[in-house]
C-alpha positions, 0 to 999 in steps of 0.5 A: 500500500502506499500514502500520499498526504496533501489537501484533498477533495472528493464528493459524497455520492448522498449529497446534491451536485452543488454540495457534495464536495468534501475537503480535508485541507490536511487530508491523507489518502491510503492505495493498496491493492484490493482483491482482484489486484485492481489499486483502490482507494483503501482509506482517505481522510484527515491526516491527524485522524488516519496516520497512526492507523496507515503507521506502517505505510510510506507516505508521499507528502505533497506539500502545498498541493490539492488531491483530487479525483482524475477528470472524465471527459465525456466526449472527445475525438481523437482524431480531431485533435489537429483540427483545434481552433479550426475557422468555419461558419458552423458545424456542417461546413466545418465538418466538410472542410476541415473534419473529413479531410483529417479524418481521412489520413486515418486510413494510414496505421502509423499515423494512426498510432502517432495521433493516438500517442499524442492524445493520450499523453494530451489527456493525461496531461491535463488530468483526464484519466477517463475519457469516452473517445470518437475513432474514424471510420477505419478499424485500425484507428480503435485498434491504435488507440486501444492499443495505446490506452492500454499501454498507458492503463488508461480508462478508455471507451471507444469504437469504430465510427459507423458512417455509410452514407452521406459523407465522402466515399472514401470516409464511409466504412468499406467492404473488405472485398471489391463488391461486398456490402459496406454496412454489413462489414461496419458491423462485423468489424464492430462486432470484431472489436468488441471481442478484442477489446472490450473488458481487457484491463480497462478498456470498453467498447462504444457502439458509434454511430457517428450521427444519424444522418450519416447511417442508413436505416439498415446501419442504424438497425444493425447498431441496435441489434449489437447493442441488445447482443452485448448490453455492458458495452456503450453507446456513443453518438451526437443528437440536437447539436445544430438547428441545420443538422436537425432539419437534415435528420428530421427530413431523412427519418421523418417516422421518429418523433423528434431526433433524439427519438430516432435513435430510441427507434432503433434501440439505441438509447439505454444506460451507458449511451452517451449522446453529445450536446442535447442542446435543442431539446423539447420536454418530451426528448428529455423525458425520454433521455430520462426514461432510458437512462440515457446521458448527455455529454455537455461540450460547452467551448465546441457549441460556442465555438460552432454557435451551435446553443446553449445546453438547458440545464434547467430543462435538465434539472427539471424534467431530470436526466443524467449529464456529464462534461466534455471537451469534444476536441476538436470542436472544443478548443482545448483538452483542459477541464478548466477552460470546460468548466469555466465554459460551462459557469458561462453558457448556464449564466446565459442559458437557452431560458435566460434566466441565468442559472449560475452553477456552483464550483462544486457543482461544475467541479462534479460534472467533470468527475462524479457526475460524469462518472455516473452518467457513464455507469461507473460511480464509484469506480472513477471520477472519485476518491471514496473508499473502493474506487480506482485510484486514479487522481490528480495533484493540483498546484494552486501556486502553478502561476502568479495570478493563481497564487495570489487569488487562490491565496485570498480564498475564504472557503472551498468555493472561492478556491475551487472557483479560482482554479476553475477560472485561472486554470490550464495544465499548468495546474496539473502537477502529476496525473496518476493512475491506479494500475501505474501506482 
C-alpha cells in the first residue's frame, strides 16, 4: 500500500451536485491493492485522524498541493485533435472542410498510432484519466488507440465510427472485398472489436454511430441489434447539436418523433449511451433521455465555438436526466477541464431560458468527475476518491502561476478556491496525473 498526504477533495455520492464536495485541507489518502489486484482507494481522510492507523505505510507528502479525483471527459475525438481552433461558419461546413479531410489520413496505421500517442499523453496531461473517445471510420484507428490506452492503463471507451452514407466515399466504412456490402462489414468489424477489446484491463467498447444522418436505416438497425447482443458495452453518438443538422435528420427519418427519438427507434438509447450536446431539446426528448437512462455529454467551448446553443440545464434539472462534461476536441478548443468548466459557469449564466442559472464550483467541479462518472455507469469506480474506487487522481498546484497564487491565496472557503482554479486554470495546474494500475 502506499500514502500520499496533501489537501484533498472528493464528493459524497448522498449529497446534491452543488454540495457534495468534501475537503480535508490536511487530508491523507491510503492505495493498496484490493482483491482482484485492481489499486483502490483503501482509506482517505484527515491526516491527524488516519496516520497512526496507515503507521506502517510510506507516505508521499505533497506539500502545498490539492488531491483530487482524475477528470472524465465525456466526449472527445481523437482524431480531431489537429483540427483545434479550426475557422468555419458552423458545424456542417466545418465538418466538410476541415473534419473529413483529417479524418481521412486515418486510413494510414502509423499515423494512426502517432495521433493516438499524442492524445493520450494530451489527456493525461491535463488530468483526464477517463475519457469516452470518437475513432474514424477505419478499424485500425480503435485498434491504435486501444492499443495505446492500454499501454498507458488508461480508462478508455471507444469504437469504430459507423458512417455509410452521406459523407465522402472514401470516409464511409468499406467492404473488405471489391463488391461486398459496406454496412454489413461496419458491423462485423464492430462486432470484431468488441471481442478484442472490450473488458481487457480497462478498456470498453462504444457502439458509434457517428450521427444519424450519416447511417442508413439498415446501419442504424444493425447498431441496435449489437447493442441488445452485448448490453455492458456503450453507446456513443451526437443528437440536437445544430438547428441545420436537425432539419437534415428530421427530413431523412421523418417516422421518429423528434431526433433524439430516432435513435430510441432503433434501440439505441439505454444506460451507458452517451449522446453529445442535447442542446435543442423539447420536454418530451428529455423525458425520454430520462426514461432510458440515457446521458448527455455537455461540450460547452465546441457549441460556442460552432454557435451551435446553449445546453438547458434547467430543462435538465427539471424534467431530470443524467449529464456529464466534455471537451469534444476538436470542436472544443482545448483538452483542459478548466477552460470546460469555466465554459460551462458561462453558457448556464446565459442559458437557452435566460434566466441565468449560475452553477456552483462544486457543482461544475462534479460534472467533470462524479457526475460524469455516473452518467457513464461507473460511480464509484472513477471520477472519485471514496473508499473502493480506482485510484486514479490528480495533484493540483494552486501556486502553478502568479495570478493563481495570489487569488487562490485570498480564498475564504472551498468555493472561492475551487472557483479560482476553475477560472485561472490550464495544465499548468496539473502537477502529476496518476493512475491506479501505474501506482
Amino acid at each position: 500500500m502506499k500514502a500520499y498526504r496533501a489537501a484533498v477533495l472528493r464528493f459524497d455520492p448522498t449529497l446534491p451536485p452543488d454540495a457534495c464536495a468534501v475537503y480535508e485541507s490536511d487530508g491523507l489518502l491510503v492505495v493498496g491493492p484490493d482483491a482482484q489486484g485492481r489499486q483502490v482507494v483503501q482509506a482517505v481522510g484527515p491526516y491527524p485522524e488516519l496516520h497512526k492507523r496507515f503507521a506502517d505505510v510510506p507516505v508521499t507528502h505533497f506539500t502545498g498541493r490539492l488531491i483530487a479525483p482524475g477528470f472524465i471527459d465525456l466526449h472527445v475525438h481523437y482524431p480531431q485533435t489537429n483540427v483545434i481552433g479550426s475557422p468555419a461558419a458552423g458545424l456542417l461546413p466545418w465538418l466538410e472542410n476541415y473534419t473529413f479531410p483529417e479524418e481521412n489520413r486515418f486510413a494510414a496505421l502509423e499515423y494512426c498510432a502517432q495521433a493516438a500517442t499524442f492524445f493520450i499523453e494530451e489527456l493525461l496531461r491535463n488530468g483526464v484519466t477517463t475519457a469516452l473517445a470518437f475513432a474514424t471510420s477505419h478499424p485500425q484507428s480503435a485498434d491504435a488507440l486501444f492499443a495505446d490506452a492500454q499501454r498507458r492503463q488508461l480508462r478508455l471507451i471507444t469504437g469504430l465510427c459507423l458512417m455509410d452514407r452521406h459523407a465522402p466515399a472514401n470516409l464511409l466504412n468499406q467492404p473488405r472485398l471489391p463488391g461486398g456490402d459496406a454496412t454489413e462489414q461496419s458491423l462485423l468489424d464492430s462486432e470484431a472489436l468488441i471481442q478484442r477489446w472490450h473488458g481487457v484491463d480497462r478498456l470498453g467498447y462504444a457502439i458509434t454511430p457517428r450521427f444519424a444522418p450519416t447511417s442508413t436505416d439498415a446501419q442504424l438497425r444493425g447498431a441496435g441489434e449489437l447493442a441488445a447482443r452485448y448490453p455492458e458495452v456503450w453507446i456513443q453518438s451526437h443528437v440536437a447539436e445544430n438547428r441545420d443538422e436537425i432539419a437534415w435528420a428530421r427530413a431523412l427519418f421523418p417516422a421518429s418523433r423528434s431526433y433524439l427519438a430516432t435513435y430510441a427507434d432503433f434501440g439505441l438509447m439505454r444506460k451507458r449511451a452517451i449522446y453529445a450536446h442535447c442542446i435543442h431539446f423539447d420536454d418530451d426528448d428529455r423525458a425520454l433521455m430520462r426514461s432510458t437512462g440515457a446521458a448527455a455529454a455537455v461540450s460547452p467551448t465546441s457549441n460556442l465555438f460552432l454557435g451551435s446553443g446553449f445546453f438547458d440545464y434547467a430543462g435538465a434539472e427539471r424534467v431530470g436526466f443524467q449529464y456529464g462534461l466534455a471537451s469534444d476536441v476538436g470542436g472544443g478548443t482545448s483538452f483542459s477541464p478548466f477552460h470546460t468548466m469555466l465554459a460551462a459557469y458561462c453558457v448556464a449564466r446565459e442559458g437557452q431560458t435566460k434566466r441565468g442559472l449560475s452553477l456552483s464550483p462544486q457543482h461544475l467541479w462534479w460534472q467533470h468527475t462524479a457526475g460524469a462518472a455516473q452518467a457513464l455507469g461507473l460511480a464509484g469506480v472513477v471520477g472519485n476518491l471514496q473508499p473502493g474506487c480506482e485510484a486514479d487522481f490528480v495533484v493540483l498546484n494552486p501556486q502553478a502561476t502568479p495570478l493563481l497564487a495570489r487569488k487562490t491565496a485570498l480564498a475564504n472557503n472551498l468555493d472561492e478556491l475551487l472557483f479560482s482554479m476553475i477560472v485561472l486554470g490550464d495544465d499548468r495546474l496539473v502537477e502529476r496525473t496518476i493512475i491506479s494500475q501505474a501506482i
